[in-house]
matplotlib code that plots the C-alpha trace (Angstrom):
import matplotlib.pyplot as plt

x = [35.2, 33.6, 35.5, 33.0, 33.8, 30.8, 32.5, 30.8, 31.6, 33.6, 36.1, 35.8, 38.3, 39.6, 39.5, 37.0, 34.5, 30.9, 29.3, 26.1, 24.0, 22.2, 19.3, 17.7, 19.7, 16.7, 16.9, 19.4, 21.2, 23.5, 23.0, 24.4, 24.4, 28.0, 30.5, 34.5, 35.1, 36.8, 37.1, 36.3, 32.3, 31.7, 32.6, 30.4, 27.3, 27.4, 27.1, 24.1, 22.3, 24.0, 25.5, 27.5, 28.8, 29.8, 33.0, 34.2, 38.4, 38.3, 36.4, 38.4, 41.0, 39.0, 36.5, 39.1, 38.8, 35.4, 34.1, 30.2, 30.8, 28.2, 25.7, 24.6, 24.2, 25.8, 28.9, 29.7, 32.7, 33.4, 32.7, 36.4, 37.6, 36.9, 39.1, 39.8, 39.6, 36.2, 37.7, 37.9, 34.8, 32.9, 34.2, 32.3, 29.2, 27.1, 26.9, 26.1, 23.5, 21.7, 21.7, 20.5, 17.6, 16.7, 16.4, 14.3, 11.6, 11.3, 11.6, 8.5, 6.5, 6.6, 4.7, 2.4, 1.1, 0.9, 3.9, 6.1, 9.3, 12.4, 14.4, 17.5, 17.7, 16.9, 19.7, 22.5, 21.2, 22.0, 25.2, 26.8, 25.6, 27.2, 30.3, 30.2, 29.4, 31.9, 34.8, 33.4, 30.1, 29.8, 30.6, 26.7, 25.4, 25.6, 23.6, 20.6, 20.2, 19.9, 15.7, 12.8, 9.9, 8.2, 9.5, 9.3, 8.2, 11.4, 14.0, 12.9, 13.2, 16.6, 17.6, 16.4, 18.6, 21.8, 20.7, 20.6, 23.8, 25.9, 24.0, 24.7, 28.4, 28.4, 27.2, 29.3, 27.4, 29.4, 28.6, 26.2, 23.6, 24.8, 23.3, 19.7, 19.6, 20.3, 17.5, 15.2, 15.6, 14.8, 11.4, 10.2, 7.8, 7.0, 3.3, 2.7, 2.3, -1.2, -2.1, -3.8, -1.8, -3.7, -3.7, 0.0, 0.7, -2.2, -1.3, -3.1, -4.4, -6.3, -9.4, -10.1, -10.3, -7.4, -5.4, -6.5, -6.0, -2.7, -1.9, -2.7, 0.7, 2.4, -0.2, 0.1, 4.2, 4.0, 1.9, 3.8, 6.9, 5.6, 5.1, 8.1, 10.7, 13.9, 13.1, 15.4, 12.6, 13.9, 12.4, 9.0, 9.2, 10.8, 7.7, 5.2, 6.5, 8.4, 5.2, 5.1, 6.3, 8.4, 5.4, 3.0, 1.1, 2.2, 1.0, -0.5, -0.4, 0.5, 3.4, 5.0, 9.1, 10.4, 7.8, 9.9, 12.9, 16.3, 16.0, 12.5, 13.6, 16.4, 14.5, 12.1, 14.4, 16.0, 12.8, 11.6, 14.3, 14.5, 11.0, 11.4, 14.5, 12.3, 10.1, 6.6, 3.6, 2.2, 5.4, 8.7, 11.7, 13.5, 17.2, 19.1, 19.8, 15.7, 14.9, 17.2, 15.9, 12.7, 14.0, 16.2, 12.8, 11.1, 13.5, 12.5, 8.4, 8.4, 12.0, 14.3, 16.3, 19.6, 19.5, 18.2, 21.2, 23.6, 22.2, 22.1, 26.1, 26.0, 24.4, 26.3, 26.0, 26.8, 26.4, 27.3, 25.5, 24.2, 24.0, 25.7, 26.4, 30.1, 30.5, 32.7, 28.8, 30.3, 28.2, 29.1, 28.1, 29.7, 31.7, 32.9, 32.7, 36.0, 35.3, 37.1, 36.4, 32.5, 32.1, 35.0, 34.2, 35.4, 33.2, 33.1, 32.4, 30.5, 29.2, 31.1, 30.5, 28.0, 26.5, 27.7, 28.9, 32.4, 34.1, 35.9, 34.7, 37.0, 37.3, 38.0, 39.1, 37.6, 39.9, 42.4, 40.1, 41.7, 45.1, 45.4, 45.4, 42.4, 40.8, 37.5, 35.2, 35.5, 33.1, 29.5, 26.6, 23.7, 22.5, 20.3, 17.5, 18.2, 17.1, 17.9, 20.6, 19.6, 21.5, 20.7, 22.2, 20.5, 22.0, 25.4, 25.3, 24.8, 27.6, 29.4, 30.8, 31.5, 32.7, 35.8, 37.7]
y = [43.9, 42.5, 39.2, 37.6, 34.7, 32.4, 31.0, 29.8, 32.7, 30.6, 31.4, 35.0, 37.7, 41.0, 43.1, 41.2, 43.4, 41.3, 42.3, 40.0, 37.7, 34.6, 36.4, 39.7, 42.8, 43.6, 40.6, 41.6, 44.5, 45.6, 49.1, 49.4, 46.7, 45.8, 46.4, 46.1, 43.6, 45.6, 44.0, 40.2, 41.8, 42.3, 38.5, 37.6, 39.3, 38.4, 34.6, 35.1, 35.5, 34.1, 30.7, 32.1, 35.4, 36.3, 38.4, 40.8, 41.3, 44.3, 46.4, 45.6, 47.9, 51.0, 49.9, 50.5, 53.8, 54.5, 52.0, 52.3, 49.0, 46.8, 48.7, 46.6, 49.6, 47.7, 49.4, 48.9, 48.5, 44.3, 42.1, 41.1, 37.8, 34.9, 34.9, 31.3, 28.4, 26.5, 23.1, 24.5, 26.3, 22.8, 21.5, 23.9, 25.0, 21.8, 22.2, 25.5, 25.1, 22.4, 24.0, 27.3, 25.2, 23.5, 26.9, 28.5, 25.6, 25.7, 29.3, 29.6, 25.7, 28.1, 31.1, 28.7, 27.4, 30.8, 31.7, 34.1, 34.9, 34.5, 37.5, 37.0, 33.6, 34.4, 37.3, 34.3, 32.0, 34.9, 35.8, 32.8, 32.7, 35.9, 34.4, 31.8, 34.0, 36.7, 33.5, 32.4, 32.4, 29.4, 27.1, 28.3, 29.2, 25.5, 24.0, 27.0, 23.6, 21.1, 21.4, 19.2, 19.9, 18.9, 21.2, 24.1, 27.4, 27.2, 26.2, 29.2, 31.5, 30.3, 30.6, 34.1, 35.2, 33.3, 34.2, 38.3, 38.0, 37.0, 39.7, 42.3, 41.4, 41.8, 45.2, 45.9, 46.5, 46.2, 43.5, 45.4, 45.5, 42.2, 40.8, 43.2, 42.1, 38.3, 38.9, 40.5, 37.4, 35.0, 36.8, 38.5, 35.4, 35.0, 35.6, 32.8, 31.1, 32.7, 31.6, 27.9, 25.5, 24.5, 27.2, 27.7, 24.2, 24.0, 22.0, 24.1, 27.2, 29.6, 30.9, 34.3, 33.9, 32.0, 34.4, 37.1, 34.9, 34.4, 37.5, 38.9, 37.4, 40.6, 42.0, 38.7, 39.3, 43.1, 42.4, 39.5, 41.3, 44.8, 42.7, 41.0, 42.6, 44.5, 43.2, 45.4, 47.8, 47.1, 43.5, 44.8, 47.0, 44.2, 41.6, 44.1, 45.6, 42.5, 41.7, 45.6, 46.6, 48.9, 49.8, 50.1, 47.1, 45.4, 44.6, 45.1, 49.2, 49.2, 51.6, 53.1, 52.7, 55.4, 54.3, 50.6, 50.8, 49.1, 46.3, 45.1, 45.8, 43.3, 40.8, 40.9, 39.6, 37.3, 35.8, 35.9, 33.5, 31.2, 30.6, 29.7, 27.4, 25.7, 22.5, 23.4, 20.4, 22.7, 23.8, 22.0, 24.5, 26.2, 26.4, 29.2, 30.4, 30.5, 32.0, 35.0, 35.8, 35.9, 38.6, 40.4, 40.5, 42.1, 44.8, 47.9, 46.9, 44.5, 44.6, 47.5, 47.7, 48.2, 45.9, 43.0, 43.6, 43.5, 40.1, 38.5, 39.9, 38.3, 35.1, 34.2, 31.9, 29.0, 29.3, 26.9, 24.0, 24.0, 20.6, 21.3, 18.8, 19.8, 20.0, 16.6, 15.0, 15.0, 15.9, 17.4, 19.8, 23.3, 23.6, 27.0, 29.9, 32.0, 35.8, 36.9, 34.4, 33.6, 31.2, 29.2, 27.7, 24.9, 21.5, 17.8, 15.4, 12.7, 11.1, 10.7, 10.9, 8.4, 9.8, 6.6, 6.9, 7.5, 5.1, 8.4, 11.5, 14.0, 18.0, 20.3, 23.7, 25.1, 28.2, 26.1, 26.4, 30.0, 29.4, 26.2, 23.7, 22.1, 21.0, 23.5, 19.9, 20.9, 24.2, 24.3, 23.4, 23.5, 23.7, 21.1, 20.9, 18.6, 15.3, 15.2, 12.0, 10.5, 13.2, 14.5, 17.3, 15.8, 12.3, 13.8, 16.0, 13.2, 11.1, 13.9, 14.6, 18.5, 18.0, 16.0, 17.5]
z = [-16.7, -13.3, -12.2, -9.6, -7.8, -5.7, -2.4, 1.0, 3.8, 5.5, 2.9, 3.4, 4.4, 5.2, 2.2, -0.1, -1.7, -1.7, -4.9, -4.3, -1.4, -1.7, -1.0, -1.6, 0.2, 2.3, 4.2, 5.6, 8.1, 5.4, 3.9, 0.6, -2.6, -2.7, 0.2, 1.2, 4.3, 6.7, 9.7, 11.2, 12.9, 8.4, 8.1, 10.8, 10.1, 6.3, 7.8, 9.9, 7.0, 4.1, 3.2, 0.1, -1.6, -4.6, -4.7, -7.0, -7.0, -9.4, -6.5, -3.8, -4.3, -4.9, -2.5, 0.6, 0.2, -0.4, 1.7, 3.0, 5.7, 7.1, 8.3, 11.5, 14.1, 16.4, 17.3, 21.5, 23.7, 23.2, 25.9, 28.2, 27.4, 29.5, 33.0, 32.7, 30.4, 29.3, 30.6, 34.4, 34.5, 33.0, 35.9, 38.1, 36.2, 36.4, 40.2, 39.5, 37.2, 38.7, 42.2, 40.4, 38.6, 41.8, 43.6, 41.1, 41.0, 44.8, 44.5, 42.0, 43.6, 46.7, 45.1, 44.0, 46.8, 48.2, 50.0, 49.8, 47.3, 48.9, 47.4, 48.9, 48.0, 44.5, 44.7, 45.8, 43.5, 40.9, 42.0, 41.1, 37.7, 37.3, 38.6, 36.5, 33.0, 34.1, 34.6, 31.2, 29.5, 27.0, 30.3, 31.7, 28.2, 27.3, 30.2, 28.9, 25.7, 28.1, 29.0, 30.8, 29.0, 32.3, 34.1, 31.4, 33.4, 35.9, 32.9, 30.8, 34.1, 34.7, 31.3, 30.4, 33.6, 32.2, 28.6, 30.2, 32.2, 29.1, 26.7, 29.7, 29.4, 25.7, 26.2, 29.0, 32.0, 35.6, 38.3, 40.5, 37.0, 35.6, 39.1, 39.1, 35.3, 36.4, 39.3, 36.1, 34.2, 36.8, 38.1, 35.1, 34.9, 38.4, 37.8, 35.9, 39.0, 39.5, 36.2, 36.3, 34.8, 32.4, 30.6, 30.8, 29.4, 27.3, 24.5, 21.8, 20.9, 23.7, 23.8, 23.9, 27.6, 27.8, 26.4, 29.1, 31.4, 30.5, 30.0, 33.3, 34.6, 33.8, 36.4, 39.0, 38.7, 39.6, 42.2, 43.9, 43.6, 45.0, 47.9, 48.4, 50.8, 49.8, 45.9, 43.3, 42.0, 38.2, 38.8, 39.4, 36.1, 33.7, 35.2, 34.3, 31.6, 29.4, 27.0, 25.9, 22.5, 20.5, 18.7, 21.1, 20.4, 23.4, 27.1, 29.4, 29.1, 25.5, 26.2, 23.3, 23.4, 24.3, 27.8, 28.1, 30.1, 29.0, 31.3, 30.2, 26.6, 27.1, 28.9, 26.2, 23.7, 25.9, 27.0, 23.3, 22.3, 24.7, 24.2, 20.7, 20.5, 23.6, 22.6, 24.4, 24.3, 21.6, 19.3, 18.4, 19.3, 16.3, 15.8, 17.2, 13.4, 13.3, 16.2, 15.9, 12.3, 13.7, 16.2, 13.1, 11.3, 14.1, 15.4, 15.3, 15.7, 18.5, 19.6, 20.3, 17.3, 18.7, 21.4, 19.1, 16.7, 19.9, 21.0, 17.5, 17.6, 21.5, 20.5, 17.2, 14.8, 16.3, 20.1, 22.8, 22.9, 19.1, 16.8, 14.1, 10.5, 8.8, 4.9, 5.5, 7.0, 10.6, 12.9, 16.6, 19.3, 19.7, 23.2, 22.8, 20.6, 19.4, 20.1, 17.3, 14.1, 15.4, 12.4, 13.6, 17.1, 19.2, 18.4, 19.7, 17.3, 17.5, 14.5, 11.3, 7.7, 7.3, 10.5, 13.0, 15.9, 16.8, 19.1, 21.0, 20.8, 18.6, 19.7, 16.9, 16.9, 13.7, 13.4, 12.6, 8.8, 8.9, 8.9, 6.4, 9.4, 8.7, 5.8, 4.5, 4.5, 8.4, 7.9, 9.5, 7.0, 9.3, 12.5, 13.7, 16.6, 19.5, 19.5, 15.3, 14.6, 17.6, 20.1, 23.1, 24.7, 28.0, 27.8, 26.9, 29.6, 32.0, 30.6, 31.2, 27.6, 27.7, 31.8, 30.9, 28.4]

ax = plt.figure().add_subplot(projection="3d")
ax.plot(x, y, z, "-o")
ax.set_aspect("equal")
plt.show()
């Protein structure tokens, strides 16, 4: 006789057998109906997609040694830890980032007017956001939430080459190709400076035309960059080459995948998800959770399968920067993940149950959940765009909310 048990996966651990989803098995990365929890990555993956489980307590036993696992294909050496705490980096990264996102508009305003790319400016620029990810990624990861709309095109750039820096750590790349991955990131969009801009922020759909036009950026970026000195060859490839597909539908060549190299494959899920957890003047930006379903969904047709399944693992459930509501109704930002229980991260608080304002902020380590130190109303319910409750991630920024702790 089966004794199954419901229970949010917060609540999960080591050596549970999961007997059923809260939604159909093909929805998800996991190959068999029914599965023993074996280690914290099972536990993790099971919440990307899943709110609750049920559990069965008579399998768990037998289970352990006939176990089939999770089967996420996502097995790679783990990224090293961060070399110093988030507080001390905060205190750096700002300066940083808003030198970095100074350079890169002045960087891409000058292409635009017709000069020339500065590539070893660019190359500086990218250095010390590789600095800054390798000393601790969440730090840089959480300015990539704080956006202009106005100033959209420069933002994304930036952010697909801190957004590629951390998912090269993850798979364990060395400096040298975290810095011509960086360099990737930052120029694969170059030649939308050729394109007019009103088609780039055209509010609505494009016309047939349009759409051409816009798509010849992939052709404007190769170009520029073939004729910018001493520029990392890779860069030319991934600004070409970042619109092409697994399946062969992409372009502008339509190459099939075993034609894309790594680096354009990464920047295309990179650039792929910053776009969509972006407002535009024609979209509203989804959550993170959103976006990388949309990517889960599409591995394996318009992303390489692998890869997308490495940066969903990179990425997380609840990554730096997100708006997130507790079970108690609180509602706060995430500051810092916790590599090893990912559902679990650091969070500020800043409204509380009945969703006012706090007079002083509150910081909560959520693995405390894990070890009876904190009560289980303290779990994440949902993830919530920016701008929802009234919260900026821009105006908090400014007070300097995440700087000071």
């Amino acid at each position: 006789m089966s004794n199954t048990k419901k229970i949010h996966v917060g609540e999960l651990r080591i050596g549970m057998y999961v007997s059923k989803l809260d939604r159909e098995w093909l929805d998800t990365p996991f190959i068999m109906q029914g599965f023993l929890i074996e280690e914290r990555d099972d536990i993790e993956i099971i919440a990307e997609f899943s709110d609750y489980v049920w559990i069965d307590s008579n399998y768990s036993a037998k289970a352990s040694a006939h176990s089939s696992g999770v089967g996420s294909a996502t097995s790679a050496r783990s990224a090293p830890l961060p070399e110093v705490p988030l507080e001390d980096e905060h205190r750096k990264t700002y300066k940083t980032f808003r030198s970095a996102r100074s350079l890169t508009k002045t960087l891409l305003d000058d292409v635009r007017l017709g000069g020339a790319l500065d590539g070893e400016k660019a190359r500086s620029m990218v250095n010390d956001c590789v600095q800054s990810v390798i000393r601790h990624p969440d730090a840089l990861l959480w300015m990539t939430k704080i956006r202009n709309q106005q100033e959209y095109t420069a933002e994304h750039c930036l952010n697909v080459c801190i957004l590629a820096i951390a998912f090269g750590r993850q798979l364990g790349l060395d400096e040298p190709e975290l810095q011509n991955l960086g360099l990737c990131g930052m120029l694969h969009d170059v030649g939308k400076m050729r394109v007019p801009e009103e088609i780039v922020n055209k509010p609505a759909a494009l016309t047939a035309k349009e759409y051409r036009l816009m798509k010849a950026h992939t052709v404007h970026g190769r170009n520029l960059l073939l004729s910018t000195s001493g520029i990392y060859s890779g860069v030319v490839d991934v600004a070409y080459s970042h619109h092409e597909r697994i399946d062969g539908t992409g372009y502008p060549r339509k190459l099939p995948g075993h034609g894309i190299s790594r680096f354009s494959r990464i920047i295309a899920i990179v650039d792929a998800y910053d776009a969509m957890t972006a407002d535009r003047c024609y979209s509203h930006a989804k959550t993170s959770t959103e976006a990388l379903k949309i990517i889960y969904n599409e591995r394996g047709k318009h992303f390489d399968e692998t890869l997308a399944l490495k940066f969903i693992e990179t990425i997380g459930l609840y990554p730096a920067g997100s708006l997130v509501e507790l079970y108690s109704g609180e509602v706060g930002i995430v500051v810092e993940a916790n590599p090893n229980l990912r559902h679990l991260p650091r969070i500020i608080l800043l409204l509380d149950e009945e969703k006012n304002l706090r007079p002083k902020e509150m910081i909560k380590d959520l693995s405390l959940i894990e070890h009876g130190d904190l009560p289980r109303k303290y779990l994440i319910k949902q993830v919530w765009r920016d701008g929802s409750f009234g919260i900026s991630l821009r105006e908090y920024q400014k007070k300097g909310l995440v700087l000071k702790m």
